[in-house]
DRENTI-125941 format. One record per residue (C-alpha): x, y, z. Coordinates in pm, 1 decimal, decimal comma, padded with zeros to 6 digits. Layout:
// residues N
<<X Y Z>>,
...
This chain:
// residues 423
<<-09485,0 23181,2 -10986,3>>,
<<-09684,3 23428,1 -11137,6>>,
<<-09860,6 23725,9 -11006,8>>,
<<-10251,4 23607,3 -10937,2>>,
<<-10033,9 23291,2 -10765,8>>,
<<-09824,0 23532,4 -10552,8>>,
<<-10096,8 23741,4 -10478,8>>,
<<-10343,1 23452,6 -10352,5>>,
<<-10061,2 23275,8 -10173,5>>,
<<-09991,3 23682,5 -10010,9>>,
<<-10332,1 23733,1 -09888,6>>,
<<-10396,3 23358,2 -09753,9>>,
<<-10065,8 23362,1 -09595,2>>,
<<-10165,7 23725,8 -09396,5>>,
<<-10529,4 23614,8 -09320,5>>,
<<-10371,8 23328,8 -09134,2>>,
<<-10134,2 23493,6 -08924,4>>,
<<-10363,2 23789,3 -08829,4>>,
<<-10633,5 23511,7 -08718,6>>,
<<-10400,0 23288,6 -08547,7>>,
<<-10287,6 23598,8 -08335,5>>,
<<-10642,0 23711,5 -08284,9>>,
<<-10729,1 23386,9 -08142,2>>,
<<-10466,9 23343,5 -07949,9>>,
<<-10471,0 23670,2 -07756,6>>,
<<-10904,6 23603,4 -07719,0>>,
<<-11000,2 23328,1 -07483,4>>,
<<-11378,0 23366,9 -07595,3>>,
<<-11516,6 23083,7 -07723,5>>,
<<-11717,7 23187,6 -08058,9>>,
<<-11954,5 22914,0 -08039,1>>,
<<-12114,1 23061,0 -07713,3>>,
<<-12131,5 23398,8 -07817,3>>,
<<-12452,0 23468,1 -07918,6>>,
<<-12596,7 23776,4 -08140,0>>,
<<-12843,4 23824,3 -07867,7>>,
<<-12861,8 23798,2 -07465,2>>,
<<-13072,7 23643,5 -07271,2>>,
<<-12943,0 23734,7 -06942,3>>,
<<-12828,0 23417,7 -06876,3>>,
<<-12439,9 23493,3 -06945,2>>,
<<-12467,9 23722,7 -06623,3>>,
<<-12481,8 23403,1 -06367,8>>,
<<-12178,3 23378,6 -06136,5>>,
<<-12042,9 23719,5 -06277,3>>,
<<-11824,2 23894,0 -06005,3>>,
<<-11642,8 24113,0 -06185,5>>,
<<-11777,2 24404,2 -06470,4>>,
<<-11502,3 24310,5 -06683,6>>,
<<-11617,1 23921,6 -06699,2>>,
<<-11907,9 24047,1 -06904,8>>,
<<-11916,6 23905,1 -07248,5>>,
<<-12005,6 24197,3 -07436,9>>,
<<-11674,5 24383,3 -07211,1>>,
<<-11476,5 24100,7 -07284,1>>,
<<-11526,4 24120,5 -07639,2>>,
<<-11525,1 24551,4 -07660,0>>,
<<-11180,7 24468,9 -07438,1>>,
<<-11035,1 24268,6 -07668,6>>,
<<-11118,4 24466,4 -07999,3>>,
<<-10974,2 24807,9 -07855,8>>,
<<-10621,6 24555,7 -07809,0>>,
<<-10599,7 24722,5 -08181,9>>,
<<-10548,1 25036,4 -08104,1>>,
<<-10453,4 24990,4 -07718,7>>,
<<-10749,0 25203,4 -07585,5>>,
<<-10826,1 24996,4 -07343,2>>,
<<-10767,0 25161,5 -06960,3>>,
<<-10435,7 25012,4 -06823,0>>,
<<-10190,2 25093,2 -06552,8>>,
<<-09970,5 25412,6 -06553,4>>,
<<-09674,0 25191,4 -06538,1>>,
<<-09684,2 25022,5 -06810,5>>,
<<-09572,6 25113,0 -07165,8>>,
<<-09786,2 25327,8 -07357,1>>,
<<-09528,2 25278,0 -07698,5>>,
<<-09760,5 25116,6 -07906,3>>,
<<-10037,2 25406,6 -07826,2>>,
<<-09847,3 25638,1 -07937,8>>,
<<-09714,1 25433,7 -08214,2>>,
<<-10097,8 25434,0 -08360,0>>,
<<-10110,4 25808,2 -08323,9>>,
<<-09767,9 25852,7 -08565,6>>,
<<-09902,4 25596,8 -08757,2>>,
<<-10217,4 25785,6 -08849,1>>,
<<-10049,3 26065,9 -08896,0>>,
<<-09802,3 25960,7 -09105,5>>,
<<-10094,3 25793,2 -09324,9>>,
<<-10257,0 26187,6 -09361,0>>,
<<-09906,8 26280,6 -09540,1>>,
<<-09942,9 26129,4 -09844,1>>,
<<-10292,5 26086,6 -09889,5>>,
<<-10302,3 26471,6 -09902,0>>,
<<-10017,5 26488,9 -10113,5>>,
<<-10236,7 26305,2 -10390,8>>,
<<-10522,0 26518,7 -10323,4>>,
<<-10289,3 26812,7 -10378,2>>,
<<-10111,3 26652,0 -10694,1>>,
<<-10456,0 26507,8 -10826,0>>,
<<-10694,2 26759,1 -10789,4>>,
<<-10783,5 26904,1 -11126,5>>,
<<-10634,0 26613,3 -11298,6>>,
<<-10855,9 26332,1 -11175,7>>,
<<-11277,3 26285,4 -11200,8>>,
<<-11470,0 26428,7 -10918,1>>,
<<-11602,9 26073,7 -10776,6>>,
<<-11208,5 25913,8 -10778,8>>,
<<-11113,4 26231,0 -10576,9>>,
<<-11444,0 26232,1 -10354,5>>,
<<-11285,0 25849,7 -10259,1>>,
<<-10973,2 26002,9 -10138,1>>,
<<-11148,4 26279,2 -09899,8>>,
<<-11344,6 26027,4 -09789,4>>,
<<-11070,0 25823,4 -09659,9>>,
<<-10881,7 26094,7 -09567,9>>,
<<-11138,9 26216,6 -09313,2>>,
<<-11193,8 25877,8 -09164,4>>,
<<-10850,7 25887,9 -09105,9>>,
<<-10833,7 26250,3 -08955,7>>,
<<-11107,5 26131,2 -08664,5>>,
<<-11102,4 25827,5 -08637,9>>,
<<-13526,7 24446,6 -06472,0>>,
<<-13328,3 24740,4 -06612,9>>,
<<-13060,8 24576,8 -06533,2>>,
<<-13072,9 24300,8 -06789,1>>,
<<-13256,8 24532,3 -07002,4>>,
<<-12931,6 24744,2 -07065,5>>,
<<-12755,7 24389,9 -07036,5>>,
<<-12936,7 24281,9 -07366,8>>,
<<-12864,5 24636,4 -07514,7>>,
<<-12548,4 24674,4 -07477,4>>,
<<-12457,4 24300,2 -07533,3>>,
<<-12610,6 24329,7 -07834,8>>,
<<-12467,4 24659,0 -07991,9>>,
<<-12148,8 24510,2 -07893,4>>,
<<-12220,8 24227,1 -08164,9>>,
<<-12344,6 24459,4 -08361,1>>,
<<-12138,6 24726,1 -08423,2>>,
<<-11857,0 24495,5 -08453,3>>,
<<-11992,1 24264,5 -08733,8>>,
<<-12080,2 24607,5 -08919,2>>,
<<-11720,1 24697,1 -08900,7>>,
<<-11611,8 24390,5 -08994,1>>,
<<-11845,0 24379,9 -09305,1>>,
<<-11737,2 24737,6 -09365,8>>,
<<-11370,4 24635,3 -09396,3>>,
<<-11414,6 24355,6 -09592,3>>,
<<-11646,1 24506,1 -09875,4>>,
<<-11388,6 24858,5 -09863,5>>,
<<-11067,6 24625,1 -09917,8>>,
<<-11183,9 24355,7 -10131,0>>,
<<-11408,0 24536,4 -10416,4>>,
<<-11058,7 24681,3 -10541,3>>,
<<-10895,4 24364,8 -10497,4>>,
<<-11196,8 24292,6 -10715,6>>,
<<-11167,7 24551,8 -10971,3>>,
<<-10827,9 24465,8 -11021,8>>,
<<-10869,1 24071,0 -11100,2>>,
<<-11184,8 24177,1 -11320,8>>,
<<-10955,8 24447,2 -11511,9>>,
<<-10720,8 24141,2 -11585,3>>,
<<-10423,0 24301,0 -11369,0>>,
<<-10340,2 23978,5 -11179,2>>,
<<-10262,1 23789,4 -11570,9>>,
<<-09918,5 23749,1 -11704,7>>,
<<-10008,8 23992,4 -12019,2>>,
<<-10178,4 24267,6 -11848,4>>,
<<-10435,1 24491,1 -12078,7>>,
<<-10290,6 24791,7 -12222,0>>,
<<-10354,6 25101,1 -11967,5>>,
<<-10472,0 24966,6 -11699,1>>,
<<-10399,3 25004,6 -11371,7>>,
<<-10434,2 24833,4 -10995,1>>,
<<-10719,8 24954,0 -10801,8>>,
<<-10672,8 25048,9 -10441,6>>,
<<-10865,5 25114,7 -10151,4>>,
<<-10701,3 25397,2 -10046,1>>,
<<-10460,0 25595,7 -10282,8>>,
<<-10121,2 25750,4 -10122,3>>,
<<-09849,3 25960,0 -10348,7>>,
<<-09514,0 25738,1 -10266,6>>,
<<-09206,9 25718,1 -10449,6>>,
<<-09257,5 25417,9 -10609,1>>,
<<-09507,8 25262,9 -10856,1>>,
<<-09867,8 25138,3 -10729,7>>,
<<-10042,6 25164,9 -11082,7>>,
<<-09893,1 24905,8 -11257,6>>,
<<-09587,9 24766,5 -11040,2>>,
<<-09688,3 24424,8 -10886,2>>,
<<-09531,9 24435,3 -10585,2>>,
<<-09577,3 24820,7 -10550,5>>,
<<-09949,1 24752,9 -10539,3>>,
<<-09851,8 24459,5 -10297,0>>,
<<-09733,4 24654,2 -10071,7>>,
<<-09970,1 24936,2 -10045,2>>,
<<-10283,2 24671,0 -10016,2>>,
<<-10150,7 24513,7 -09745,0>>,
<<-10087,8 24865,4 -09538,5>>,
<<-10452,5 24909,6 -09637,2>>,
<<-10586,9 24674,5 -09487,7>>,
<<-10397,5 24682,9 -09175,7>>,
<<-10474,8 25111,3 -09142,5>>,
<<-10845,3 25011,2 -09236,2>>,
<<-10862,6 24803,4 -08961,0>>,
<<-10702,7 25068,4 -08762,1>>,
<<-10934,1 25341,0 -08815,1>>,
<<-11232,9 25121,1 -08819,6>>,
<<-11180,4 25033,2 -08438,0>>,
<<-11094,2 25417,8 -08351,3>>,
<<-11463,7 25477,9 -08577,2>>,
<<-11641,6 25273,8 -08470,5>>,
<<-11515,1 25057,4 -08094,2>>,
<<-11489,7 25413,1 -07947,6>>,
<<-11864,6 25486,0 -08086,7>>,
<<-11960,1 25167,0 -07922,5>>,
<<-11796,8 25269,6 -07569,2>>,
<<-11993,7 25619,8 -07566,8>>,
<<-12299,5 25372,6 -07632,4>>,
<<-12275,8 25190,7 -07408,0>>,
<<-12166,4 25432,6 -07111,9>>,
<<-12504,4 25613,9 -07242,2>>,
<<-12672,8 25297,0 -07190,6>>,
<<-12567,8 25229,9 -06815,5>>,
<<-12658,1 25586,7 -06752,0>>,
<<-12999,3 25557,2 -06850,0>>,
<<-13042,9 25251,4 -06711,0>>,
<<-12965,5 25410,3 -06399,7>>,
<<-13195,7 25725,5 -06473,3>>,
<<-13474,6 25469,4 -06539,0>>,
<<-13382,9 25301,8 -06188,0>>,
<<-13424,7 25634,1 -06023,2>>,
<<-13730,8 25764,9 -06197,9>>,
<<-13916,7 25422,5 -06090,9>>,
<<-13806,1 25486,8 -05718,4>>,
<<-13916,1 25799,5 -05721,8>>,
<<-14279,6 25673,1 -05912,5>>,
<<-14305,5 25431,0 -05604,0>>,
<<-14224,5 25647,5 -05302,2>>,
<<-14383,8 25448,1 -05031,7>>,
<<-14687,5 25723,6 -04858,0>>,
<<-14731,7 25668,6 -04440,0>>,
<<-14874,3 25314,8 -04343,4>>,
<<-15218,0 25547,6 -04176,1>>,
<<-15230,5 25665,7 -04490,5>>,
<<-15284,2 25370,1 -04681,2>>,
<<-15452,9 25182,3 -04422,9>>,
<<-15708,7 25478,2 -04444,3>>,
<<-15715,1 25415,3 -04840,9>>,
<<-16102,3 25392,0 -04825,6>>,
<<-16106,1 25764,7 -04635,6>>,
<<-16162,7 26003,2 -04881,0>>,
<<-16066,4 26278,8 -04637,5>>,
<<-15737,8 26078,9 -04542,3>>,
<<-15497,1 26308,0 -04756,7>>,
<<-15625,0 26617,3 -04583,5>>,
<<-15615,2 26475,6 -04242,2>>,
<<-15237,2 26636,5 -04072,8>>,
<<-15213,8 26331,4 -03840,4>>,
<<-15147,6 26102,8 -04140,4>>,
<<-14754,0 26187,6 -04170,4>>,
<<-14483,3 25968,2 -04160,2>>,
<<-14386,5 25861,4 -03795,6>>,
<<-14027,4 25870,5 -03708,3>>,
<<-13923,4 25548,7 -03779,3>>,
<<-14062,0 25634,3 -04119,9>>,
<<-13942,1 25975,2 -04159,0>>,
<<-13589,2 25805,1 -04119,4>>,
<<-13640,1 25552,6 -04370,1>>,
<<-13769,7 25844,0 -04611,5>>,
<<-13508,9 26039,7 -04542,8>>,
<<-13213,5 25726,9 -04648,2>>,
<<-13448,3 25645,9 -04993,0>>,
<<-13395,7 26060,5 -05039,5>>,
<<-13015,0 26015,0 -04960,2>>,
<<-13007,2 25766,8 -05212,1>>,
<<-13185,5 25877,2 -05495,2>>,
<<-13002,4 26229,0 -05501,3>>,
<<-12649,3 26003,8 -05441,3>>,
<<-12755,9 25852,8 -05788,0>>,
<<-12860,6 26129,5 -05975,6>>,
<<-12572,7 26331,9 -05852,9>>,
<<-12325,8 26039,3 -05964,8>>,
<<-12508,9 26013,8 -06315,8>>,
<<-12491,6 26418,6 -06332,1>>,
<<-12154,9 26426,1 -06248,3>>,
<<-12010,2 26092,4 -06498,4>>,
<<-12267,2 26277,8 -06746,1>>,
<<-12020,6 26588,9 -06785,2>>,
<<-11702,1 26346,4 -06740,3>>,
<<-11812,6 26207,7 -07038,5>>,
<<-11900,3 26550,7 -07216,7>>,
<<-11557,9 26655,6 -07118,2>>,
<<-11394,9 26356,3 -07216,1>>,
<<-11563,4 26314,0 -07584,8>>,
<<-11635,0 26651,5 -07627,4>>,
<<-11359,5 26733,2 -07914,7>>,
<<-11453,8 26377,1 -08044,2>>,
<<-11789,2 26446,6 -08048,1>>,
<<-11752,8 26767,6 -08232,1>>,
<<-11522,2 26603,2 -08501,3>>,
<<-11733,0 26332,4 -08553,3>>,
<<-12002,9 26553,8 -08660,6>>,
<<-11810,2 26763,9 -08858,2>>,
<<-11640,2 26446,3 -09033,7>>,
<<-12058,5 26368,6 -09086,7>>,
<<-12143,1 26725,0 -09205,2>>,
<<-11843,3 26612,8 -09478,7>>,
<<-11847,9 26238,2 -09556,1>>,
<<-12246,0 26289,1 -09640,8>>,
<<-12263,2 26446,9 -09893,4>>,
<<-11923,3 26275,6 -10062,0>>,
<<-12061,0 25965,8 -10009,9>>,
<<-12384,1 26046,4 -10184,8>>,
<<-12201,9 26187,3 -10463,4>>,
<<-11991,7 25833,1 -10512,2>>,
<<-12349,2 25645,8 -10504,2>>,
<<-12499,3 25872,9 -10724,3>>,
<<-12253,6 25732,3 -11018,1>>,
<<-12505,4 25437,5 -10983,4>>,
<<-12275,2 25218,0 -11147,4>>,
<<-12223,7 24853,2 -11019,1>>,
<<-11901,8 24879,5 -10899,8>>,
<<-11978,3 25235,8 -10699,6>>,
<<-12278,9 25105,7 -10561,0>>,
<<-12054,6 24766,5 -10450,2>>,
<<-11782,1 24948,7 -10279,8>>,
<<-11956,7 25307,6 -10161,8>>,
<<-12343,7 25209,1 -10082,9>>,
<<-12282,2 25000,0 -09756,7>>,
<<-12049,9 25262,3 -09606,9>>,
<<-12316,8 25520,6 -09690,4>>,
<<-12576,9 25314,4 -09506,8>>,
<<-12283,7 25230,8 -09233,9>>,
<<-12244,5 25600,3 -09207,5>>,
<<-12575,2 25750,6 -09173,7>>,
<<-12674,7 25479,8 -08970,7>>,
<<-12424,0 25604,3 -08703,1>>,
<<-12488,8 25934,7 -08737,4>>,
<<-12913,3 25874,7 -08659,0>>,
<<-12804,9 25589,0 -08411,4>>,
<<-12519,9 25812,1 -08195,9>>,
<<-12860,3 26119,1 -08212,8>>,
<<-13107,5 25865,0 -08117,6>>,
<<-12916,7 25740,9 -07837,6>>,
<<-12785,4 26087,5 -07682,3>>,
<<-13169,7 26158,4 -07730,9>>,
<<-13249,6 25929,2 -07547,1>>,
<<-13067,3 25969,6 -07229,4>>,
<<-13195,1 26365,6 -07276,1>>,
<<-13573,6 26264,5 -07261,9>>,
<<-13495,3 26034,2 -06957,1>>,
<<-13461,4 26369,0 -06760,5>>,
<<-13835,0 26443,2 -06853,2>>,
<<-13957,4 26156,7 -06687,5>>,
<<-13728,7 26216,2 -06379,1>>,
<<-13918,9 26556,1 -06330,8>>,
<<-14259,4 26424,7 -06325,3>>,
<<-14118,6 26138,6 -06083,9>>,
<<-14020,7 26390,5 -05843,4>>,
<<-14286,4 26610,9 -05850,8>>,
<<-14539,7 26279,5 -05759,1>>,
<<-14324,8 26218,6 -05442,5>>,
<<-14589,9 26254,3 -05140,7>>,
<<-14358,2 26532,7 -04981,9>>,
<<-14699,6 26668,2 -04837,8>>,
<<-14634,4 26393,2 -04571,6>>,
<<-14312,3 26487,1 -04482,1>>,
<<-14108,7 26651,7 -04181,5>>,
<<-13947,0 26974,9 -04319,9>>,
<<-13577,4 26852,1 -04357,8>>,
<<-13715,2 26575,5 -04563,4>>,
<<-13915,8 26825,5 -04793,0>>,
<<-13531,4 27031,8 -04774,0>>,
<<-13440,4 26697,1 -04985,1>>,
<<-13702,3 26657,7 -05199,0>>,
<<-13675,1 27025,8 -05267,1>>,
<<-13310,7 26982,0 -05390,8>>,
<<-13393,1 26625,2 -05522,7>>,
<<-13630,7 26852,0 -05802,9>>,
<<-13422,6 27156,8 -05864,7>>,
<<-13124,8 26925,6 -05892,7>>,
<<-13336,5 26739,9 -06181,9>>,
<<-13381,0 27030,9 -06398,8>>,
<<-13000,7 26990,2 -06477,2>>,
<<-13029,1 26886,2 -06815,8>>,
<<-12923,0 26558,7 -06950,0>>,
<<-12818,3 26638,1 -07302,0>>,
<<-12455,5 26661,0 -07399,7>>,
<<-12282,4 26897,6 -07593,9>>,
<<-11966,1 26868,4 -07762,7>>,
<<-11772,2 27148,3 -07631,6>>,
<<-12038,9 27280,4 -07476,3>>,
<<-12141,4 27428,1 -07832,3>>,
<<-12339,9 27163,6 -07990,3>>,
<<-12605,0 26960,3 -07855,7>>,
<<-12571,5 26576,6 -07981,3>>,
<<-12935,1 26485,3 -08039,6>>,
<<-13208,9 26474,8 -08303,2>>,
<<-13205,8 26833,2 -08364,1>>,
<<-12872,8 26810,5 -08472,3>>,
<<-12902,9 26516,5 -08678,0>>,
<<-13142,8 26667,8 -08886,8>>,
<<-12969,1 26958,9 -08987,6>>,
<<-12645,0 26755,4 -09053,0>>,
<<-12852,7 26564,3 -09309,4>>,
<<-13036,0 26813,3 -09449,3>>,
<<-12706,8 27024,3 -09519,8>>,
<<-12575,1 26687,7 -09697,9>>,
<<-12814,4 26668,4 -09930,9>>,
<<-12811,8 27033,6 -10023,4>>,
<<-12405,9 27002,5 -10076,1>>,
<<-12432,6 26648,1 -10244,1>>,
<<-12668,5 26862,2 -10493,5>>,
<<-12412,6 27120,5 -10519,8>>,
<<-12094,4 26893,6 -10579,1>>,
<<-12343,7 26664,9 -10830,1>>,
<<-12427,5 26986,9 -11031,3>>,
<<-12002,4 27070,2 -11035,8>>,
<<-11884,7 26694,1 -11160,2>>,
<<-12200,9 26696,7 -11458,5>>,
<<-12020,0 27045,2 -11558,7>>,
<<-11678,0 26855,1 -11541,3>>,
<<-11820,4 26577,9 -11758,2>>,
């Protein structure tokens, strides 16, 4: 059998298993799931985790086992990723070490690249739709990401005549990501063999920790503006004292005393205030949860941004076909996140706006003073700002993504200006 035989046979043979597995483990049928919702996939839902979009972000993180499970039960293969992705940093940095100064600037801009990845790895069916569909989203960009990453140098390798039985003179196997191991992965058959299969099972890997765990920040962000939107229409649509709008026509109605809220009114007032400072306080309060949860994430995301920019840019700027085939979608892929993780954080900030003004058109001029107590600490309560910081250093926003981009550029500039004077 020769080698573009074995190879083939390899590759088919893997693909196979890895699907059969997959679809085992999933009982989601594919032919329902649809790129977008239409709210009707929320009809005789009971539980959250019956939602399809849950379903499917629950079944994905089975990769890396992120998913939330009890504290009984094993937590081997967890920290089995974790060595794993370690052990992966070892000898990738080894060839950086080895290589640098002895390879071009763009092969070695590959290998940081990788390395980094590595290192980090109503309203109501309004957020439905949103989250439903980023959930489709982001996960057909990752697995268009892996495919174009792995196969170009599978690619590069047939087109370079490596798979023949008389091999060209100097050449060598491409690879996705390059390791230094104690064996041959240039030119030894089932060297490279071996290190394109690991590749595409640590792409996978650190695709899901990328991007699955940027998709479960999105879509907690979602669910908490969806509930800031709830709150700020409430609040918009305070009911004023039946005299008062039975006396609509009245124009000195609003400055009569007498038209307050009875009692029976005062109490209803006062459970709509209960509730709407319940909410905000339990969006507030998951709000820093989540800060102090993703916070060092967060913070080494953008830093693996501030990075991967401008290294990416650099790869693209070859212009070649073969740079543009393998690096210009995970530029795009990459800078989309980046303005899409801002946009979104943004988002959720400027909901707080809104939330102000709500307050401050509550008819609290009608009220007893312990309700106007509530509505008092109802709008100091809402000054708490919404935006989140990683590490309580860096505000994740628009701001923020500007300056990350505008720093890539001006690096990318710098590093193209080092690799012409290398050439």
């Amino acid at each position: 059998m020769n080698g573009k035989q074995s190879i083939k046979r390899i590759y088919v043979s893997l693909s196979a298993i890895i699907i059969r597995k997959k679809f085992l483990k999933m009982d989601l049928k594919l032919s329902t799931v649809k790129i977008f919702s239409d709210g009707s996939d929320l009809e005789g839902i009971e539980n959250v985790e019956d939602i399809v979009y849950l379903r499917i972000l629950k079944k994905i993180m089975w990769v890396i086992d992120g998913w939330p499970k009890e504290a009984n039960k094993s937590q081997f293969f967890r920290y089995y990723i974790c060595i794993l992705d370690m052990v992966s940093l070892i000898p990738g940095t080894l060839y950086l070490k080895i290589n640098t100064g002895k390879i071009p600037s763009f092969e070695l801009g590959h290998t940081y690249i990788t390395v980094f990845m590595n290192a980090i790895a109503a309203t109501h069916i309004l957020v439905h739709k949103i989250s439903h569909f980023f959930t489709m989203y982001v996960f057909m960009l990752m697995c268009c990401g892996i495919l174009l990453f792995n196969l170009t140098p599978i690619y590069n390798s047939y087109a370079a005549g490596m798979f023949k039985d008389e091999r060209p003179p100097n050449a060598t196997f491409d690879h996705a990501v390059y390791f230094a191991l104690p064996f041959d992965t240039a030119t030894n058959f089932k060297g490279y063999v071996v290190v394109s299969l690991y590749n595409w099972y640590i792409s996978i890997t650190c695709s899901t920790y990328f991007c699955i765990i940027d998709l479960t920040i999105f879509i907690m962000v979602f669910h908490l503006w969806g509930h800031m939107r709830v709150l700020t229409y409430n609040l918009e649509h305070f009911p004023k004292p039946a005299s008062v709008i039975a006396a609509a026509d009245d124009p000195n109605a609003y400055k009569n005393c007498e038209n307050k809220y009875n009692e029976e009114e005062s109490v209803e007032v006062f459970l709509r205030l209960r509730d709407c400072i319940k909410i905000h306080s339990l969006v507030i309060n998951f709000s820093s949860m989540m800060a102090d949860s993703f916070g060092w994430t967060l913070l080494v995301y953008l830093f693996f941004h501030q990075v991967s920019g401008c290294l990416l840019l650099l790869e693209c700027s070859q212009l070649d076909t073969a740079a543009l085939a393998r690096y210009g979608p995970l530029t795009i892929i990459i800078f989309q996140q980046l303005i899409q993780l801002s946009i979104i954080f943004e988002l959720l900030g400027s909901s707080n706006d809104r939330l102000i003004d709500a307050v401050y058109s509550v008819p609290w001029e009608y009220m007893d003073t312990a309700n106007r107590k509530n509505v008092f600490f109802m709008l100091r309560q809402s000054h708490r700002s919404m935006n989140l910081k990683a590490c309580s250093m860096v505000t994740v926003g628009v701001q923020t993504m500007i300056a990350i981009l505008k720093t890539s550029f001006s690096y990318f500039v710098m590093l193209r200006t080092v690799a012409d004077e290398e050439e």
